[in-house]
C-alpha positions in Angstrom: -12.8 -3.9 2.3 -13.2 -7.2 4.0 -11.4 -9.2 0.5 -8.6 -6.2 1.5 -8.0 -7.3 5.0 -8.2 -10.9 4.4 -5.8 -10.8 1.6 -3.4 -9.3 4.2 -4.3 -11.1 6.8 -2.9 -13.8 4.9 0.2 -12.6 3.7 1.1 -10.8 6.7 0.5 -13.6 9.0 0.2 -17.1 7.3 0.7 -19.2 10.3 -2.9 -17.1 12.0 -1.0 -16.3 14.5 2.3 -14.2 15.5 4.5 -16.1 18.1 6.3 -14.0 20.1 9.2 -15.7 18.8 9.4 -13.6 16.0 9.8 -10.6 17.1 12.3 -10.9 20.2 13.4 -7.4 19.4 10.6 -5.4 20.4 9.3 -8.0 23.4 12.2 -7.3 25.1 11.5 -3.6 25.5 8.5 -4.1 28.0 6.6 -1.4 26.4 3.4 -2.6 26.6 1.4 -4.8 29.0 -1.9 -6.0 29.1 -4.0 -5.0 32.8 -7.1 -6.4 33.4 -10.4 -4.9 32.8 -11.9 -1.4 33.3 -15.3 -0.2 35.0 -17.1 -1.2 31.9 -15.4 -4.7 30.9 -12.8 -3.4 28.5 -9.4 -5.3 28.6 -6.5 -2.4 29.2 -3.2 -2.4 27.7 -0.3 0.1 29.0 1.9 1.2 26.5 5.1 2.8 27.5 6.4 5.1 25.0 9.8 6.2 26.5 10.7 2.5 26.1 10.5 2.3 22.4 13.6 2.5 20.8 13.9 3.0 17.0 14.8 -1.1 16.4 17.7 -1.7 13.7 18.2 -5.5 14.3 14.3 -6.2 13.5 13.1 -2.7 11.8 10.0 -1.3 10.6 8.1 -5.0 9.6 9.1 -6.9 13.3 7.3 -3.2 15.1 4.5 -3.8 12.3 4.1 -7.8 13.8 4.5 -6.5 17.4 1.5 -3.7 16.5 -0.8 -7.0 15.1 -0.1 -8.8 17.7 -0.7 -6.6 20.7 -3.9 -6.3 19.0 -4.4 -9.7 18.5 -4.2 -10.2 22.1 -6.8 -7.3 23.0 -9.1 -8.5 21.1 -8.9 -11.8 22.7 -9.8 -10.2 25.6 -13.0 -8.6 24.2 -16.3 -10.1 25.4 -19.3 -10.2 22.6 -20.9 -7.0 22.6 -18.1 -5.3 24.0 -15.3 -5.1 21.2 -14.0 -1.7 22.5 -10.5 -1.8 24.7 -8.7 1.2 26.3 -5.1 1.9 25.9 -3.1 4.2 28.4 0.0 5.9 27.1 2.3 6.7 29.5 5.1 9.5 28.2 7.3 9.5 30.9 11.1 9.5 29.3 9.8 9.8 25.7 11.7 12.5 23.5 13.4 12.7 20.6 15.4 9.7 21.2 12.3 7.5 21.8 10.2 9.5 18.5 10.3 7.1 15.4 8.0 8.1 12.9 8.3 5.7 10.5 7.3 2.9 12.9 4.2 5.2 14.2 2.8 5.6 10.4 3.2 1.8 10.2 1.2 1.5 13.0 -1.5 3.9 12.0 -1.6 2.4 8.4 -2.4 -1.1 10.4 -5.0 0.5 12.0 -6.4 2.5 9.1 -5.9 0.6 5.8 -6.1 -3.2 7.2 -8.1 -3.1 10.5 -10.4 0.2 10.7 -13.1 -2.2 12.5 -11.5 -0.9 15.8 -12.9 1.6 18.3 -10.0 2.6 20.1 -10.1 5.2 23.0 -6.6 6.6 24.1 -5.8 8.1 27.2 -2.3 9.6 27.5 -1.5 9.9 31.3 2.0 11.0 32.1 3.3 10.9 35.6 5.5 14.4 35.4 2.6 16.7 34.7 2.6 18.9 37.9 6.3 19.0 37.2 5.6 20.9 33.7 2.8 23.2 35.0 5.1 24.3 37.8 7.4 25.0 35.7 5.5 27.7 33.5 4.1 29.5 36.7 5.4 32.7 36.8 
């Protein structure tokens, strides 16, 4: 598993790094920023999912880079003995305009196939919910 990820590692970012520079498409959605620390020391990132937008200019590979290096840059914020982070997803605005499925099995085949040495622990917070539960009260 570890030749697996290294031989990707490699081909899927020779330089060790992703600059932001390469993928200007999906920086300039804001949809995700990094927060500080929680309780316990974990760096947070906020992802906003009703700003991601099905990219045509950069497609499925430039969301793939921006998925490495968001977790590039989490990690980097991990202490030793803490390599857990949190990620809050906020749903406010997402529908069916915003749903790209595609881009969300690239993202989970990251997570699976090349880096499964994550712990990731998602809270999904939306800011609307007492809107939807008044609205199925009889």
């Amino acid at each position: 598993m570890l030749l697996k990820y290294l031989k990707w590692k490699k081909s899927f970012v020779p330089n060790g790094y992703i600059s932001p520079t390469e993928i200007p498409n999906e920086i300039a959605h804001n949809k995700m920023f990094l927060q500080g620390v929680d309780k316990l020391g974990r760096p947070i990132a906020v992802v906003f999912g009703g700003r991601h937008m099905p990219n045509k200019q950069g497609g499925l590979e430039e969301f793939k880079r921006f998925v490495v290096l968001a977790l590039d840059k989490l990690c980097s914020r991990t202490s030793p003995g803490r390599e857990k982070f949190v990620v809050i997803g906020d749903l406010q605005g997402f529908g069916y305009s915003n749903s790209d499925v595609r881009a969300y099995l690239g993202a989970l085949s990251i997570l699976q196939v090349y880096l499964p040495i994550f712990h990731l622990i998602f809270t999904f917070y939306t800011y609307d919910c007492t809107i939807l539960i008044h609205r199925f009260k009889p």
